[in-house]
C-alpha positions in Angstrom: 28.4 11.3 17.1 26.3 12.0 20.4 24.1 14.5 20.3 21.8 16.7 22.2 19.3 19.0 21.5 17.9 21.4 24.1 15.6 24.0 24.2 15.1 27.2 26.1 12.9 30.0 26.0 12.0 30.8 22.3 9.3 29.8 19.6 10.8 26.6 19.1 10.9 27.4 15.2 14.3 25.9 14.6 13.4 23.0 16.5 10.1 22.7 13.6 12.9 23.2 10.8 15.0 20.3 12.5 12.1 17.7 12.7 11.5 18.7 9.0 15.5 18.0 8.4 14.5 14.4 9.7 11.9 14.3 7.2 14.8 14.0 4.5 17.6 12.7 6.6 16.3 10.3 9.2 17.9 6.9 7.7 21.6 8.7 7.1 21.7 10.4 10.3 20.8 7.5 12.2 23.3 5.3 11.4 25.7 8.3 12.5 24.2 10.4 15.3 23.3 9.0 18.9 20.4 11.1 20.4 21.3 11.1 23.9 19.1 13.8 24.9 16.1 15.1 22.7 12.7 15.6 23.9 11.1 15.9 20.7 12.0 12.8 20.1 12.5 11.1 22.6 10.6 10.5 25.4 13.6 9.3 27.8 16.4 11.5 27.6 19.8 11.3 29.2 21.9 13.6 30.4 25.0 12.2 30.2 28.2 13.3 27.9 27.8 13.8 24.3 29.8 15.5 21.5 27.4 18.2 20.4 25.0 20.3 22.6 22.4 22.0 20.0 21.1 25.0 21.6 17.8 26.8 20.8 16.1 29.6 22.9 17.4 32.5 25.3 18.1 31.9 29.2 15.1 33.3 30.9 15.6 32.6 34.6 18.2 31.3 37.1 17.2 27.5 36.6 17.7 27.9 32.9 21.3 29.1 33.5 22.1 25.7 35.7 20.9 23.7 32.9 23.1 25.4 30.3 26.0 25.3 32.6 25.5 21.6 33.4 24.9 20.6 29.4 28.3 23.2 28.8 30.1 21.1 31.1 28.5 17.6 29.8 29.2 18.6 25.9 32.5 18.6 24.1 30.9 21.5 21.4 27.9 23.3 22.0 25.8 25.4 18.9 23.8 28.0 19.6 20.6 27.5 17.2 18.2 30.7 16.1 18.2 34.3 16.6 16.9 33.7 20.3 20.0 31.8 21.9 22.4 33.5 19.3 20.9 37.3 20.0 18.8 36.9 22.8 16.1 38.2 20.6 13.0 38.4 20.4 13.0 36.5 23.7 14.6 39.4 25.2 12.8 42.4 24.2 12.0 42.9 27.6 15.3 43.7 28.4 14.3 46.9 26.5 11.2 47.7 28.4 10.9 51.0 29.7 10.8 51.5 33.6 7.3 51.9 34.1 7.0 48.8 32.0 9.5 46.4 33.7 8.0 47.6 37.2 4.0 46.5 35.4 5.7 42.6 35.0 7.7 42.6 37.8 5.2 40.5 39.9 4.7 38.2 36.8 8.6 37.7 36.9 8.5 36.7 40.0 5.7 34.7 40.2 7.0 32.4 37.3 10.9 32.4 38.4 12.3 34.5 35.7 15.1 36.8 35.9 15.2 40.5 35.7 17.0 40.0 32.0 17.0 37.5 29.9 20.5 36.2 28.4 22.0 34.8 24.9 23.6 31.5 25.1 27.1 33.1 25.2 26.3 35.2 28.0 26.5 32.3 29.9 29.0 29.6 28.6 31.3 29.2 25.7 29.9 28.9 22.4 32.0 26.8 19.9 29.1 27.9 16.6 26.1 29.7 15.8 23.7 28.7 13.0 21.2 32.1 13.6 18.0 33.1 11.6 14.1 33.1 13.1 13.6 29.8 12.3 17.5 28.5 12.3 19.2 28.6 8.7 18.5 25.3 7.1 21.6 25.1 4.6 24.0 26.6 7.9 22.8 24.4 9.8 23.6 21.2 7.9 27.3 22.8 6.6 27.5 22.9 10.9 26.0 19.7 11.4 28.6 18.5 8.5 31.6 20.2 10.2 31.0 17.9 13.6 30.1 15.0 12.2 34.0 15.0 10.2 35.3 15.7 13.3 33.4 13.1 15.3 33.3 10.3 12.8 35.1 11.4 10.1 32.0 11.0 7.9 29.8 13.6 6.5 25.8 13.5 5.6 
């Protein structure tokens, strides 16, 4: 199965909870999942087609939308991974910020390309699953991880 993993803007948590997955998994999921595109892996990373886009963080800015959209149209399923890219929070408190506040970071939005509000995943593109939690469900992400790799392969881990 072909794989990517991206990440937005978040803690990277789930990603930590992933690597740690690897830990246990590496030598099964390797003979069953192509990393096409992972840069904590990887340091050359292709974005080409895959099966599975893994999704981690919220979508901060305009730039971070083109990615998504371009990985969306590159990936046959994409997972939205972590309480930031499934609820936008708490990437998107902001979004919350009273008016005097949002006008105090407005020039530090602007200055960094950010958007007036940050976005979930699904805001965005089509979401086929969500594994959610602040760091990512282990066990919900592996019953996912289990689900694609049946419907890929026809094998399981």
């Amino acid at each position: 199965m072909r794989v990517g993993w991206f990440t937005f803007t978040c803690c990277e948590d789930s990603t930590m909870i992933f690597m740690e997955l690897l830990n246990t998994h590496w030598e099964e999921w390797n003979k069953k999942i192509e990393f096409v595109h992972a840069k904590v892996l990887k340091s050359e990373n292709r974005m080409e087609e895959m099966d599975v886009a893994f999704i981690e963080g919220a979508i901060s800015s305009l730039v971070q939308e083109e990615k998504l959209k371009k990985i969306r149209g590159l990936a046959k399923k994409l997972v939205t991974i972590g309480a930031c890219a499934c609820t936008g929070m708490p990437s998107a408190q902001r979004n919350n910020f009273d008016a005097p506040t949002k006008e105090e970071i407005r020039e530090l939005l602007a200055r960094f390309n950010q958007a007036e509000r940050v976005k979930t995943v699904k805001e965005v593109v089509p979401v086929d699953d969500a594994v959610n939690g602040c760091p990512m469900t282990e066990a919900q992400f592996l019953v996912v991880l289990n689900k694609y790799l049946t419907e890929f392969t026809g094998e399981t881990v």
